[in-house]
C-alpha positions in Angstrom: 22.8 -35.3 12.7 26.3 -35.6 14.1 29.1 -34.5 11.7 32.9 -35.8 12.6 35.6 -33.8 10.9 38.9 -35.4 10.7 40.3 -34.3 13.8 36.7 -34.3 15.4 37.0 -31.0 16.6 33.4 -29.8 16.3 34.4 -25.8 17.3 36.3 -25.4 14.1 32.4 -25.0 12.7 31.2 -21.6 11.8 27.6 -21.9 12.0 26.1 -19.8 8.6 22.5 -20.5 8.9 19.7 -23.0 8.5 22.0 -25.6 9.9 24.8 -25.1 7.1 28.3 -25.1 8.7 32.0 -24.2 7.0 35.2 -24.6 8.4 36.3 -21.8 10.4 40.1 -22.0 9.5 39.3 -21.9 6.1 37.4 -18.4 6.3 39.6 -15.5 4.8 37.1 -12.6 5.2 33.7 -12.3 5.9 31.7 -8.9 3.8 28.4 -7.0 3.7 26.8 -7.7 0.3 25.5 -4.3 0.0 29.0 -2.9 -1.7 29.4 -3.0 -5.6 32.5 -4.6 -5.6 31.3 -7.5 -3.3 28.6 -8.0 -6.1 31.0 -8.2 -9.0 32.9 -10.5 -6.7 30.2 -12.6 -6.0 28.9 -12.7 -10.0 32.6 -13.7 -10.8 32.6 -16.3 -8.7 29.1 -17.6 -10.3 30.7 -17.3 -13.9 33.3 -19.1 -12.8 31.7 -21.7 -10.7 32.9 -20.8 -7.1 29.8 -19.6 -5.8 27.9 -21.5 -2.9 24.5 -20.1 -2.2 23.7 -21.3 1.5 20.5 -18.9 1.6 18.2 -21.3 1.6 16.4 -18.3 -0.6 16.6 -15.8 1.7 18.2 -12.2 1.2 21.9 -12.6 1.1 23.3 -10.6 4.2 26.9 -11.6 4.0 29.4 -12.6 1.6 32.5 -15.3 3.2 35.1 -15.6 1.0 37.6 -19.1 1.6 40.8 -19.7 1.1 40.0 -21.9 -1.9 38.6 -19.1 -3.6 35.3 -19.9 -3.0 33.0 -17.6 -2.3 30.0 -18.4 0.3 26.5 -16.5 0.8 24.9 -16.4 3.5 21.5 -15.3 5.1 23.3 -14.2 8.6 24.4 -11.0 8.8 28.5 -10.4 9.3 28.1 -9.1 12.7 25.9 -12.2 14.1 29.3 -14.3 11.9 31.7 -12.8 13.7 29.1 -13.3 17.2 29.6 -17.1 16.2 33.7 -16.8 16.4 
């Protein structure tokens, strides 16, 4: 599958896992999941209908949060994210 953005610059892509891709100038911070407050971030964010689960229902490893508030989960873990850079 070929994707073209609308500059078609294909290394803005942050690869997240299971072939699930976000926009790496959008990325604010990328966080363990372990912490509490990341938790009660992330179950805000489900409440309020930010939350996008890109797991594929695997243990979430790392929590991205975007500059649209949205708040991404991913399987990777933040180290192998920030690898991908």
């Amino acid at each position: 599958m070929i994707i073209k953005l609308k500059g078609g610059n294909m290394s803005k892509l942050l690869n997240v896992g299971y072939f699930n891709s976000i926009n790496k100038d959008r990325v604010v911070s990328v966080a363990d999941y372990e912490s509490a407050p990341i938790k009660k971030l992330v179950k805000n964010a489900r409440d309020m209908g930010m939350l996008v689960d890109l797991t594929q229902g695997k243990k979430t490893r790392a929590v991205i949060v975007m500059d649209s508030s949205h708040i991404v989960l991913t399987a990777k873990s933040a180290e192998a994210l920030a690898k991908n850079e």
